[in-house]
C-alpha positions as CSV (number, residue, x, y, z in Angstrom):
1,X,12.6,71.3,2.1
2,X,10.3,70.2,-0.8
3,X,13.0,68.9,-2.4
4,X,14.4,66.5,0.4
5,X,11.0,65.6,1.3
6,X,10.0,64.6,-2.6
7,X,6.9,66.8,-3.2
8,X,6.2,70.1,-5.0
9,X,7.3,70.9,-8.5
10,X,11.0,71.0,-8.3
11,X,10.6,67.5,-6.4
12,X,13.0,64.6,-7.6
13,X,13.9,61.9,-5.3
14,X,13.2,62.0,-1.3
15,X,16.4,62.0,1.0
16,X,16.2,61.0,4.6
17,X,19.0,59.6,6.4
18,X,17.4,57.8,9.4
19,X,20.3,56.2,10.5
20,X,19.8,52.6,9.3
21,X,22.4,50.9,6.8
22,X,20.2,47.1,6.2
23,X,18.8,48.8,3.0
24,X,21.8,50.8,1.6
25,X,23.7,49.2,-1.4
26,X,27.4,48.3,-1.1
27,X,29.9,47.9,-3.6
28,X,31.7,45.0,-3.2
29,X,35.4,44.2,-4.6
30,X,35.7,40.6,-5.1
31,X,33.8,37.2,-4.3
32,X,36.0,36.6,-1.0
33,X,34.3,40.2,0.5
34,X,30.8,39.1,-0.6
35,X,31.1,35.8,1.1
36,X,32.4,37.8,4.5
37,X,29.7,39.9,4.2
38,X,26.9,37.0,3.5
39,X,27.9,35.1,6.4
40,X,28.4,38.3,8.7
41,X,24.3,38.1,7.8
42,X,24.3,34.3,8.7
43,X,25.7,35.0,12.3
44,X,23.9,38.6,12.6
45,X,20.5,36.9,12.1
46,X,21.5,33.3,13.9
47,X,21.2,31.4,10.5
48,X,23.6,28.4,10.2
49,X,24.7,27.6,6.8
50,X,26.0,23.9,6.0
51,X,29.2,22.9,5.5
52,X,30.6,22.2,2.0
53,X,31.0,18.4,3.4
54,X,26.9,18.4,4.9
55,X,25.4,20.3,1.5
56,X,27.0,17.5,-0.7
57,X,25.8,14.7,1.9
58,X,23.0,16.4,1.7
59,X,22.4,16.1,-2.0
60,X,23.9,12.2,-2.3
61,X,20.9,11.3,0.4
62,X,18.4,13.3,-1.4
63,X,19.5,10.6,-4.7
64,X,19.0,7.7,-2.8
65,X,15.5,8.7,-1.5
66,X,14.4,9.6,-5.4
67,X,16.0,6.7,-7.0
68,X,14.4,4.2,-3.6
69,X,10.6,6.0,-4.2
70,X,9.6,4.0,-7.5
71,X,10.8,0.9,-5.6
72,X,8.4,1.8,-2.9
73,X,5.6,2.8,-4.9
74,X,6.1,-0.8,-6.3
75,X,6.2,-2.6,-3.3
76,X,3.0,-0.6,-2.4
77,X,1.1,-1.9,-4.8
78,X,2.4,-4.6,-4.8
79,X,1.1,-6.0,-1.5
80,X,-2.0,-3.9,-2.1
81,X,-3.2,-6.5,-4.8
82,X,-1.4,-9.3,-2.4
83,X,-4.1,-8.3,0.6
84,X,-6.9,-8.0,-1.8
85,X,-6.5,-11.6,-3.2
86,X,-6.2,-12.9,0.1
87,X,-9.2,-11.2,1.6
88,X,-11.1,-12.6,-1.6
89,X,-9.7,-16.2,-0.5
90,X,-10.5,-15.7,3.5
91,X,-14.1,-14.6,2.0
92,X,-14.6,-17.7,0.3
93,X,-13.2,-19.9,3.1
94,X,-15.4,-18.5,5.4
95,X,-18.4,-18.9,3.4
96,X,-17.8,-22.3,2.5
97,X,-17.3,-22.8,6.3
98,X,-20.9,-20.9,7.1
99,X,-22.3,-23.8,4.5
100,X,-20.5,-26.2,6.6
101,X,-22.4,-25.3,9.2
102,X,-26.0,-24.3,8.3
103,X,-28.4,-26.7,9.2
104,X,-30.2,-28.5,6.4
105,X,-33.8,-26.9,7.5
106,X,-32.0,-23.3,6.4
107,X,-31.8,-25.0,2.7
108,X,-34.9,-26.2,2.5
109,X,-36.8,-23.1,3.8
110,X,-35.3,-20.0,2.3
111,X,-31.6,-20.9,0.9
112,X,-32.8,-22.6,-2.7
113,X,-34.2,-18.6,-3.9
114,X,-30.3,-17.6,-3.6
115,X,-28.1,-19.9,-6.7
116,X,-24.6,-20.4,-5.4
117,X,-23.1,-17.5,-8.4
118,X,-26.0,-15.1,-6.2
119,X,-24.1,-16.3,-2.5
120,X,-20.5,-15.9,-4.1
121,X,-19.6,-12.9,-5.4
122,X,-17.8,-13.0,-9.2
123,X,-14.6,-12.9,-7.2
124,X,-14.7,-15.7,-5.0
125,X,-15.9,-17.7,-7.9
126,X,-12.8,-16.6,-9.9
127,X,-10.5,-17.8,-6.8
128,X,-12.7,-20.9,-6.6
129,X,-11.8,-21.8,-10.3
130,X,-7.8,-21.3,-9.5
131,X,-8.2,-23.4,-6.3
132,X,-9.6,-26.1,-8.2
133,X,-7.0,-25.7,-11.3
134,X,-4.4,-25.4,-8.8
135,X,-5.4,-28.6,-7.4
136,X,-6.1,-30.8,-10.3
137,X,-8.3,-33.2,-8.8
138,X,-10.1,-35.5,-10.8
139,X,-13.6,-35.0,-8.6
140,X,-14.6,-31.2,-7.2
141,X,-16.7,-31.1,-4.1
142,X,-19.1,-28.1,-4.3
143,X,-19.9,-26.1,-1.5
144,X,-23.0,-27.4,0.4
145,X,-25.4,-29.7,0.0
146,X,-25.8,-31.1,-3.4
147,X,-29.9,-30.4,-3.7
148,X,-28.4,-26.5,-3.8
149,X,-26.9,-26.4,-7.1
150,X,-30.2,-28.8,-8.4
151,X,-31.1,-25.1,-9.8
152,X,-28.6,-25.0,-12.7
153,X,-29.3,-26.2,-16.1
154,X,-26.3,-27.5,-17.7
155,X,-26.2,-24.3,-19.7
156,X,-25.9,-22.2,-16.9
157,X,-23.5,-24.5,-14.1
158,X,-20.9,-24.6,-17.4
159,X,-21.1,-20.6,-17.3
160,X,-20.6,-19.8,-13.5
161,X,-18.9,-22.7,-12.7
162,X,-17.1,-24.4,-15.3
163,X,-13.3,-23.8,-14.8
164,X,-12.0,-22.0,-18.4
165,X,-9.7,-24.2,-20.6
166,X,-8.0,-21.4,-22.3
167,X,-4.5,-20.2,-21.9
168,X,-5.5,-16.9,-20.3
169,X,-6.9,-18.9,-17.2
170,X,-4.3,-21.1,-17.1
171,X,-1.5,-17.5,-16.6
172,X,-3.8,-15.9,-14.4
173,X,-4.3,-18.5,-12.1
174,X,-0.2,-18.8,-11.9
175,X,0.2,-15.3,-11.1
176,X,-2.1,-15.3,-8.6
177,X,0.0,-18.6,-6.9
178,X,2.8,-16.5,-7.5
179,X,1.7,-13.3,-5.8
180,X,0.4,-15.7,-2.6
181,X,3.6,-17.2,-1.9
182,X,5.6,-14.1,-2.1
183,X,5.1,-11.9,1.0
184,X,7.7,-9.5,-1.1
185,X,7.8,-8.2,-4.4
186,X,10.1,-10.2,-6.7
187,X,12.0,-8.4,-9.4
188,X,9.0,-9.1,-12.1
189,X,6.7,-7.9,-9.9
190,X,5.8,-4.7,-12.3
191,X,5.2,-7.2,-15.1
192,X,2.8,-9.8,-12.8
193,X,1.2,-7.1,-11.4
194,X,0.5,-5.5,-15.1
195,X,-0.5,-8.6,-16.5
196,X,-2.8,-9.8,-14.0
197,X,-4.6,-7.0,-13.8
198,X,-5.4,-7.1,-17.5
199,X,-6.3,-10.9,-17.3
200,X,-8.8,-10.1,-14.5
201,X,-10.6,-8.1,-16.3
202,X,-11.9,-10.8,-18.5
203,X,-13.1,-12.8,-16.1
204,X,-14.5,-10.6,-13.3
């Protein structure tokens, strides 16, 4: 009794036969009877294993989603940066609207303590600079009235203001035209995206 029960001295393994076979090992002969057995399992326990044909269009879909997700990711971020340029342009246009509007008793009472770089912020500026180098107009009409920017010494108008002559300027203004007239990303679009986020941070 000790023995079968797996106590006392003489004790070695415990034996009870209760009747249930899930747990008992089985020696199999060959790959073809383990299969038989495996899917017995499948249909004992309701679990439907795919087809050969579903696993491997299985696997082919599962490709095409991992080679597609970088493309995504790109086209993300790519109309990320697209909607946060634009929303730096409808900023602008609506300020310069607001200046449209004020009434020239607003100026003279409080507006002069706030410079035009202290109304727009270091981004609109920047998109106010590529406007007017997109543009290329000979004369530049500065947003409200002209007794406004009376504050500036030449010093400081040339430093908020002035549009930069250099190269770096010139390429980020040309991505940025680029970006706004492409609602998609193009096939550079890793490249414009790199780059003018490099150039931006030189001037914001």
């Amino acid at each position: 009794m000790e023995e079968d029960l797996g106590i006392g001295e003489n004790a070695t393994n415990a034996v009870c036969d209760d009747g249930n076979t899930s747990w008992e090992d089985i020696s199999f002969q060959d790959d073809i009877e383990i299969q038989r057995w495996a899917q017995h399992d499948d249909i004992m326990s309701c679990e439907i294993l795919p087809t050969e044909a579903e696993a491997q269009e299985a696997s082919v879909k599962q490709e095409q989603v991992t080679k597609k997700f970088p493309i995504r990711l790109k086209s993300i971020r790519y109309k990320y940066i697209r909607m946060y340029l634009l929303r730096i342009l409808h900023h602008l246009e609506k300020k310069q609207k607001e200046l449209a509007k004020m009434p020239w008793w607003l100026f003279v009472t409080g507006m002069y303590q706030v410079l035009p770089h202290q109304f727009f912020t270091t981004e609109e500026q920047v998109a106010w600079k590529i406007m007017l180098l997109t543009l290329q107009e000979d004369w530049i009409m500065l947003p409200g009235p002209a007794r406004w920017w009376e504050g500036y010494s030449e010093e400081d108008f040339q430093k908020y203001w002035d549009v930069p002559v250099e190269a770096d300027f010139q390429e980020i203004a040309e991505l940025a035209c680029t970006i706004f007239m492409n609602c998609e990303a193009p096939e550079n679009a890793e490249e414009i995206m790199d780059r003018i986020q490099i150039l931006a941070l030189k001037y914001l």
